[in-house]
C-alpha positions as CSV (number, residue, x, y, z in Angstrom):
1,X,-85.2,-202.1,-35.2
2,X,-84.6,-200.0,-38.5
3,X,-83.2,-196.7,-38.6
4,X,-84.7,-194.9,-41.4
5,X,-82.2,-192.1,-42.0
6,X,-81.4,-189.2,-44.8
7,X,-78.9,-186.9,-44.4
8,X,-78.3,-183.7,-46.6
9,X,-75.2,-181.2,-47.1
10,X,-76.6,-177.5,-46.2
11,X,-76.1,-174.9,-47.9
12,X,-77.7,-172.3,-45.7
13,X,-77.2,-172.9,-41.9
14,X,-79.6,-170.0,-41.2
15,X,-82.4,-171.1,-43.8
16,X,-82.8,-174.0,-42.0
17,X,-82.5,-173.1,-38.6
18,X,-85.7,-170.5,-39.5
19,X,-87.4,-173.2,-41.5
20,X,-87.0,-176.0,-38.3
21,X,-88.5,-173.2,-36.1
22,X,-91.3,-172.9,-38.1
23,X,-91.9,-176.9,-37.3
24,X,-90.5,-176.8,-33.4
25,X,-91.6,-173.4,-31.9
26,X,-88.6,-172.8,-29.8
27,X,-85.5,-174.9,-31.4
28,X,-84.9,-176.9,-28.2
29,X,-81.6,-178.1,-29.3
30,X,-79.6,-180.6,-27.7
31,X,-75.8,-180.3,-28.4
32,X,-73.4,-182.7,-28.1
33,X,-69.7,-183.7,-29.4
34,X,-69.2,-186.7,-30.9
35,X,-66.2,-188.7,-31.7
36,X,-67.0,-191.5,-33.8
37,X,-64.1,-194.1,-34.0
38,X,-65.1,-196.8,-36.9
39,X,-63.9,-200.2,-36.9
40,X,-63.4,-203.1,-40.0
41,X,-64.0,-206.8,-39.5
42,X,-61.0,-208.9,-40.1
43,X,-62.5,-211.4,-42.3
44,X,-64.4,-209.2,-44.3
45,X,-64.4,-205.9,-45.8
46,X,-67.4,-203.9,-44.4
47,X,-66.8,-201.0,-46.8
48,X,-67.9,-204.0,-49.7
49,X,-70.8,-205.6,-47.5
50,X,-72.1,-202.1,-47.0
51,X,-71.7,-202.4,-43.1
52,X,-70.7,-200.2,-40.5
53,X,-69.0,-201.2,-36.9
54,X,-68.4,-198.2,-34.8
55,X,-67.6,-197.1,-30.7
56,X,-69.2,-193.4,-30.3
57,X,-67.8,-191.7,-27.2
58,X,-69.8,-188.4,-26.3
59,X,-69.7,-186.4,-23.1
60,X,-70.9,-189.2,-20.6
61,X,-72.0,-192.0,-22.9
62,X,-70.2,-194.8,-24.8
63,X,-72.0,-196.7,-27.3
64,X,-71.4,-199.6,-30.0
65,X,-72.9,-199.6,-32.9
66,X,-73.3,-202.1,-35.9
67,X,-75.7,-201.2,-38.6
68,X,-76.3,-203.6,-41.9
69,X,-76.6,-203.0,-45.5
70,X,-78.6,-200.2,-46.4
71,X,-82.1,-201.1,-47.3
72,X,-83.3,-198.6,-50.2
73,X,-81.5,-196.9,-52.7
74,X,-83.1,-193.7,-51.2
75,X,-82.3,-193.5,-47.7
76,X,-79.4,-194.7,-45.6
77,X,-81.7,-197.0,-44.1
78,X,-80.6,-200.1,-42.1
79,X,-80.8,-202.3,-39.7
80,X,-79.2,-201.2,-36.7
81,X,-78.4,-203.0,-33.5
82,X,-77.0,-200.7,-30.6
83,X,-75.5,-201.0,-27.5
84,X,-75.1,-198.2,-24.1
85,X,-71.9,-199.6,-22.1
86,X,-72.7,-198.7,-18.4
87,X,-69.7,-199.2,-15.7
88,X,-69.9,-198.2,-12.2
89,X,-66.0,-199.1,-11.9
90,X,-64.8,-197.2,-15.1
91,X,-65.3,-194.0,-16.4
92,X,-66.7,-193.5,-20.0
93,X,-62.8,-193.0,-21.5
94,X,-62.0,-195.9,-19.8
95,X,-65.1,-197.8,-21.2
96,X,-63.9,-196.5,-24.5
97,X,-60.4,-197.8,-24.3
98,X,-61.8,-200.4,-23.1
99,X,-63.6,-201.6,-26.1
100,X,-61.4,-200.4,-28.5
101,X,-59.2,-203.0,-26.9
102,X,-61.3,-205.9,-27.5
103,X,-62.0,-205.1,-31.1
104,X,-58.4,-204.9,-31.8
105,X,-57.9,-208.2,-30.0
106,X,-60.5,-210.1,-32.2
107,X,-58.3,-208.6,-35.0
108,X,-60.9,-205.5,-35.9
109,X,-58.8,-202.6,-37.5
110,X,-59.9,-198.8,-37.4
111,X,-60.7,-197.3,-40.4
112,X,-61.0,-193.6,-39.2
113,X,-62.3,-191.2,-36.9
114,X,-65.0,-188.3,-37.2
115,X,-65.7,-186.0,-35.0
116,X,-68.1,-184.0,-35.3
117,X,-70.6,-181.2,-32.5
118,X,-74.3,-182.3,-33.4
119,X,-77.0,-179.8,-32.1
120,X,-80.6,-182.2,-32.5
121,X,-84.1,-181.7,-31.5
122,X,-87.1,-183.6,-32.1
123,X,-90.1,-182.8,-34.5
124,X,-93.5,-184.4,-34.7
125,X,-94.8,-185.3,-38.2
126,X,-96.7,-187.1,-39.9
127,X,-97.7,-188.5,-36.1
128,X,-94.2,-189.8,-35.7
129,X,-91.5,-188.1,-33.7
130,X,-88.3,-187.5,-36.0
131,X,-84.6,-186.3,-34.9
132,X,-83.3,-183.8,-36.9
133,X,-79.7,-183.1,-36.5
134,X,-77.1,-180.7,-37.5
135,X,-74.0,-182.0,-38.0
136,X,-71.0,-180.1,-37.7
137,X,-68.6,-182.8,-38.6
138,X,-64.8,-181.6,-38.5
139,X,-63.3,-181.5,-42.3
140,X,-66.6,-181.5,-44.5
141,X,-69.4,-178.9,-45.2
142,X,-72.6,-178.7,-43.5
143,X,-74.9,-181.7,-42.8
144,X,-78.8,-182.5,-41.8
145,X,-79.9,-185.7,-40.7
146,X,-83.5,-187.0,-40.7
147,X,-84.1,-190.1,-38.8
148,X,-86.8,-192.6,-37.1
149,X,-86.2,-196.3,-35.6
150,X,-89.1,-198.2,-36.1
151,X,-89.9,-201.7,-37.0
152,X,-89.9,-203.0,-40.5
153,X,-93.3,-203.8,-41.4
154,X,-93.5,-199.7,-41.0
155,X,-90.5,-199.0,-42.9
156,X,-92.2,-197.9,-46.6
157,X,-94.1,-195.5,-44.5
158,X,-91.8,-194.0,-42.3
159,X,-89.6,-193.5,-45.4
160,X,-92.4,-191.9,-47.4
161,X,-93.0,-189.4,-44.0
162,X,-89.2,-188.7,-43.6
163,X,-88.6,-187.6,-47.3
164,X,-92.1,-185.6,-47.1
165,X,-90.5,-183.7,-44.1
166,X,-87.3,-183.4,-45.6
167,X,-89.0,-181.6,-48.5
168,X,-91.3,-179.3,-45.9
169,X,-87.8,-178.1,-44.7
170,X,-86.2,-177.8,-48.3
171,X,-83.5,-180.7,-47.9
172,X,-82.4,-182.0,-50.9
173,X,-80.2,-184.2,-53.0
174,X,-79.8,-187.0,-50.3
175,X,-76.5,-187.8,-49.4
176,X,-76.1,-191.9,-49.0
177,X,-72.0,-192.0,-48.1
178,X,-71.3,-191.9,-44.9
179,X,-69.4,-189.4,-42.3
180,X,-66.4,-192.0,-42.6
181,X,-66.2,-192.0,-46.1
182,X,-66.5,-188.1,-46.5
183,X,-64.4,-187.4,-44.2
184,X,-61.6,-189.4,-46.2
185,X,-62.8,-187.9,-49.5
186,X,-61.8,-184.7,-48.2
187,X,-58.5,-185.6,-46.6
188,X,-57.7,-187.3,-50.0
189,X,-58.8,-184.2,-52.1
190,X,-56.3,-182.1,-49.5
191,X,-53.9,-184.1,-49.9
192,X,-53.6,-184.1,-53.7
193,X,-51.0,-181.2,-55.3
């Protein structure tokens, strides 16, 4: 599957709450914390093949999650595989230690941690469904994320749709780095004299 994706700073948390009301009725959100714990390959530099290996823990789900090189200069678009861990003998935090202990085995380093409280709901558009998040990600301003998986033969379309939305709701200037990499951006900029 591709995950067609665009995410945005926002500059006005209560402009776009009104403006995804207008699209949702009632703003159904569902709101979750998120600790998002990413992970480098040993033999190569993900950071330079675009890639992105990570273990997100929320409140009763663990998940891994490898997504390619982006596919547009646009969108964050990419290939994404994904994977739900399930365990009736451990508990999520144990599932998460868990794999975090294999990756570090196979010689996988962590490269950071974000952590962030996401409050997302889903609008129709363009007859597609779309999740639209707000991202309250600890150390960096306000974010909105656009996304849809679907397959690549529908990719130019979905893309086209997502940016049409992300205009109906005033979201501009798409931002392509990552959580990961804004979050250091920030610690570096804090950490200068």
């Amino acid at each position: 599957m591709i995950e067609v994706e665009a995410k945005f700073q926002v500059p006005d948390e209560s402009a776009l709450l009104a403006r995804l009301q207008q699209f949702a009725g009632v703003l159904d959100f569902q709101e979750t914390a998120e600790c998002d714990e990413y992970f480098n390959h040993p033999c190569r530099d993900f950071v330079q093949t675009d890639e992105a290996l990570r273990i997100r823990r929320s409140a009763d789900r663990v998940e891994l999650t490898w997504k390619g090189p982006r596919l547009d200069a646009v969108t964050k678009s990419r290939h994404e595989l994904e994977l739900l861990l399930q365990s009736s003998t451990q508990t999520p935090d144990q599932q998460q230690q868990t794999l975090r202990e294999i990756l570090l085995a196979l010689g996988f380093v962590s490269s950071g941690i974000v952590r962030k409280r996401r409050q997302a709901l889903s609008i129709d558009w363009a007859d597609r469904s779309f999740k639209v998040s707000v991202d309250h990600v600890e150390g960096i301003p306000l974010h909105a994320e656009i996304e849809i998986l679907c397959m690549e033969s529908e990719r130019e379309e979905a893309t086209q749709q997502l940016l049409q939305l992300a205009d109906q709701l005033q979201l501009q200037n798409s931002e392509r780095r990552s959580y990961i990499h804004l979050v250091k951006l920030a610690a570096a900029a804090d950490s200068e004299p």
